[in-house]
Each structure stands twice: as C-alpha cells, then as structure tokens.
C-alpha positions in Angstrom: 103.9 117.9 114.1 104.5 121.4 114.9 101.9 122.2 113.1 99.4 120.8 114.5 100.7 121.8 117.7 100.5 125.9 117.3 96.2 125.3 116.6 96.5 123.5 119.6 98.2 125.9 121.9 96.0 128.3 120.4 92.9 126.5 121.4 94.0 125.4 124.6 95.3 129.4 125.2 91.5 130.7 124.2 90.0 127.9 126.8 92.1 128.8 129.7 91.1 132.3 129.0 87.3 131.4 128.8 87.8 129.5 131.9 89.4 132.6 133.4 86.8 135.1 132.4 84.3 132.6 134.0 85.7 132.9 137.4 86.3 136.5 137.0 82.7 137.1 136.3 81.8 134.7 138.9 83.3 136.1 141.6 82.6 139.7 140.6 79.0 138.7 140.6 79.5 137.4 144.1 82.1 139.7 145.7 79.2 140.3 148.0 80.0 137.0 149.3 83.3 137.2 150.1 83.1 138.8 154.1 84.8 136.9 157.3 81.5 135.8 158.1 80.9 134.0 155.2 83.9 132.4 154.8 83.7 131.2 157.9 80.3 130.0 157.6 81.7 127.7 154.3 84.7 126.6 155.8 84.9 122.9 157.1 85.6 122.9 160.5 88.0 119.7 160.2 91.2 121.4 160.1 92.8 119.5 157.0 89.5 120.6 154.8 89.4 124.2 156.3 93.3 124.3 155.3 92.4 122.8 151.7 89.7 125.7 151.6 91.7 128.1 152.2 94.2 127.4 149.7 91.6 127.2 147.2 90.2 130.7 148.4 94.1 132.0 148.2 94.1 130.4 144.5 90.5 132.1 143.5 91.9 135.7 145.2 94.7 135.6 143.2 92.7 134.7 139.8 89.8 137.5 139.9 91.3 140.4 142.7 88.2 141.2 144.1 88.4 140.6 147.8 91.4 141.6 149.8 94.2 138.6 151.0 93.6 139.9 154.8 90.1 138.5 154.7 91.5 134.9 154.4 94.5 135.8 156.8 91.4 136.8 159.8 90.1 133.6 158.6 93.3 131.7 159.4 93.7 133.3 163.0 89.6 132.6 163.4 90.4 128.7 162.6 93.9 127.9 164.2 96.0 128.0 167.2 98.3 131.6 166.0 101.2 129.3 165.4 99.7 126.7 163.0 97.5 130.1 161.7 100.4 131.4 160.5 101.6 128.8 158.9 98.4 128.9 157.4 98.6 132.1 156.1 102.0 132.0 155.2 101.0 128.9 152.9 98.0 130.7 151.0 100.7 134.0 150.6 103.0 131.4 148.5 99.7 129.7 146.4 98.6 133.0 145.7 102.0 134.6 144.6 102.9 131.2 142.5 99.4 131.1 140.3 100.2 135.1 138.5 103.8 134.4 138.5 103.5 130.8 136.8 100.6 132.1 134.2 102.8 135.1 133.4 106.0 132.7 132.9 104.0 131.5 129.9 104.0 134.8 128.2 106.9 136.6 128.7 108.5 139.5 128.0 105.7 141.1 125.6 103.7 141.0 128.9 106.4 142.5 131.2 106.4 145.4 128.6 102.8 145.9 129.0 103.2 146.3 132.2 105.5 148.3 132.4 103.8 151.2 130.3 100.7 150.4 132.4 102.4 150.8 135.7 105.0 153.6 135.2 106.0 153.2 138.8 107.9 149.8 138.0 110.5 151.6 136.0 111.8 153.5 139.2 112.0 150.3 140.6 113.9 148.6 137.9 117.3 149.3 139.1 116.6 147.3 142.1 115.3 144.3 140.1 118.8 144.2 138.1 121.4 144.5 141.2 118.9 142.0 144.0 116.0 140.2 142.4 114.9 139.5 146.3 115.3 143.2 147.2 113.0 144.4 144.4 109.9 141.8 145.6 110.5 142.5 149.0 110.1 146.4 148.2 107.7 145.6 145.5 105.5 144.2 148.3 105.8 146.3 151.2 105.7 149.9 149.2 102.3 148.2 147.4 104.0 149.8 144.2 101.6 147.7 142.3 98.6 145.3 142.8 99.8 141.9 144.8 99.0 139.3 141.8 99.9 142.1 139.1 103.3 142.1 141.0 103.8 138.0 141.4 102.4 138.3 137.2 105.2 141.0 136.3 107.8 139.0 138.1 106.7 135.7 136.0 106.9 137.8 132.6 110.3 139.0 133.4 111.5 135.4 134.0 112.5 135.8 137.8 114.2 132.6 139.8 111.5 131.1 141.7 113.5 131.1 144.6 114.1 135.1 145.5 110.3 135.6 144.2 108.6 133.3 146.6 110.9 134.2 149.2 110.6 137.7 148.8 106.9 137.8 148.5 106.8 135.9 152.1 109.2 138.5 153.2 107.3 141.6 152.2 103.9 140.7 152.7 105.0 139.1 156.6 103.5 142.3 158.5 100.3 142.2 157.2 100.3 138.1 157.3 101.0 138.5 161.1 98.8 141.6 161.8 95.6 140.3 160.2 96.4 136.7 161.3 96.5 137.6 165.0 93.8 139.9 164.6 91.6 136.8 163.2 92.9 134.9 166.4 92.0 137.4 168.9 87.8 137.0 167.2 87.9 133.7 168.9 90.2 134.3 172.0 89.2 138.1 173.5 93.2 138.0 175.3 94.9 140.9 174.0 98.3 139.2 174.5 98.7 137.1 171.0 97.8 139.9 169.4 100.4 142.3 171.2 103.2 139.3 170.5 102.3 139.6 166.8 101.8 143.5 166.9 105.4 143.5 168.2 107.3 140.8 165.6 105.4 142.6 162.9 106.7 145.9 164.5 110.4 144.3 164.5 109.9 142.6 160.9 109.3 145.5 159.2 112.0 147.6 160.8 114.5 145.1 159.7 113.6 144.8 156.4 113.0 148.4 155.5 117.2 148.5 157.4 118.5 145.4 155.0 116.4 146.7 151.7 118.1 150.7 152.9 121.9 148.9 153.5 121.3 147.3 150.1 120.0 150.8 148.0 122.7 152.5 149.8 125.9 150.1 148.7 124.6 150.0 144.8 124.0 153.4 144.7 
C-alpha cells in the first residue's frame, strides 16, 4: 500500500506544480491587468460576491507575487463602508498569509534551509524566532525583511503554530492594511476625515508595536 502511495504523491506533487506554473504564467502574462481600475471594473457590486472576489484575488496574489496586496486593500476601502473595508482587508491579509504557509508545511525543513541561504537576512532574525514565534512575524512583516508570501512560506517550512503566525502577520502588516484601506475609501468619499482617523490608528499601531517588539529584544537580550 505504501507503495502505491509514494507514485501517487509524486504525481499529484508534479500536478500541483503544473497547476502552479499555470497561474504563474497566467498572471505574469496579465500583470498589466491587475490596476485599481480594473479590479474594480471585475468586481460584483453585490457585496457578498465582491467579498468572494476579493478573497480569491488575495489567494491569486499570494500564488504568483506579481501585483502588490495594497491594490486589493484600495479596492476594499473603494467597495465598503471603512469599518466592514477593513474587515475586508484584514480577511484577504489572513487568506493570503495561510495559502504560502500551508504549501510550505508540506515540505519542510529542506525548504526552510533553502531559504535561508537564499535570504541571508533571516539568520539575523533567527534569535527572535526561537525566544517569541509572534515577535519574529510581527518584525518579519513590518521590517519587509523578506517578500510577504516568501515570509508566510518560510514560517510553514519551519513548522510555526498557526496561531502566533496568523496573528502576527495581521499584526505586522495592520499599518499598511489601514493606510491603503482608507485611502481606497477616501476614492469614493472626497472627506479627508476617515482617512485622518486611519492615518492616526495606523500612526498609534505602529508605535506600539515597534515599543512591545523593542521591550521584548531588550529582556532576551
């Protein structure tokens, strides 16, 4: 039985790759495509489909990295009221953290090492990783040490809890969830004032986790 079932892994292994490299080379081909102005233009406007589009935009983004996440945050603040927006937002930052992470899970630490030699800059940040697995994502993405979805794919090949790594990734990419959202939702409403309120919690945000992720570096050290 096992047997049979290595062949099988290793076909189904070389399909999802195929199916992979098709997307990649879809969305290269039409990275073109991918502006506010034509997302918006394919989006439903019933808000449960323009949510389920989104997702699935937040899932492609995080398969092929060729169009930036704020894009799809904009697009958030262009089709919601701020609050549900960034909810929105905050939902397509956890589907496209999970997708790397999960794939990378599957491989393990041969691909963690790989990484590693690739991205020297991780190693300075492995002491972090050992003493507060929440810490190091939070850092990992606020400093932009790394790609986003190379990050959430490094943090699924060293077998990180789900738990800090989701958290953590909602954590350190919050200011640029809140800028770009509100700067989407200002596009449809020309009030400077929800933009301002976000400017400032982004502001505050940031400045408390760069103090909690400082009080933690300080008291391992």
């Amino acid at each position: 039985m096992h047997e049979r079932g290595d062949p099988l892994q290793r076909t189904l292994r070389i399909l999802a790759a195929a199916v992979w490299a098709a997307i990649v080379l879809w969305a290269v081909l039409h990275r073109q495509d991918f502006t506010l102005e034509r997302i918006l233009h394919y989006t439903p406007e019933s808000p449960p489909l323009a949510f389920a589009a989104l997702m699935l935009l937040f899932a492609l983004k995080s398969l092929t990295v060729v169009f930036y996440t704020g894009l799809l945050y904009a697009a958030a603040g262009v089709l919601f009221p701020l609050p549900a927006a960034l909810l929105v937002s905050l939902c397509g930052t956890l589907v496209a953290s999970a997708i790397p992470y999960l794939l990378a899970g599957r491989i393990g630490a041969r691909r963690a090492d790989e990484l590693r030699e690739r991205y020297p800059k991780l190693k300075a940040f492995e002491r972090i990783r050992s003493s507060s697995p929440l810490a190091f994502v939070v850092v990992l993405r606020c400093v932009n040490v790394i790609n986003f979805d190379v990050g959430s794919m490094f943090c699924g090949a060293v077998r990180m809890a789900p738990a800090p790594f989701l958290l953590g990734s909602a954590l350190g990419k919050l200011t640029d969830l809140i800028l770009w959202t509100a700067a989407g939702t200002t596009l449809s409403d020309p009030s400077p004032v929800p933009f301002a309120i976000a400017y400032a919690a982004d502001l505050l945000i940031a400045l408390c986790v760069t103090a909690v992720v400082l009080r933690r570096s300080r008291q391992d050290a």
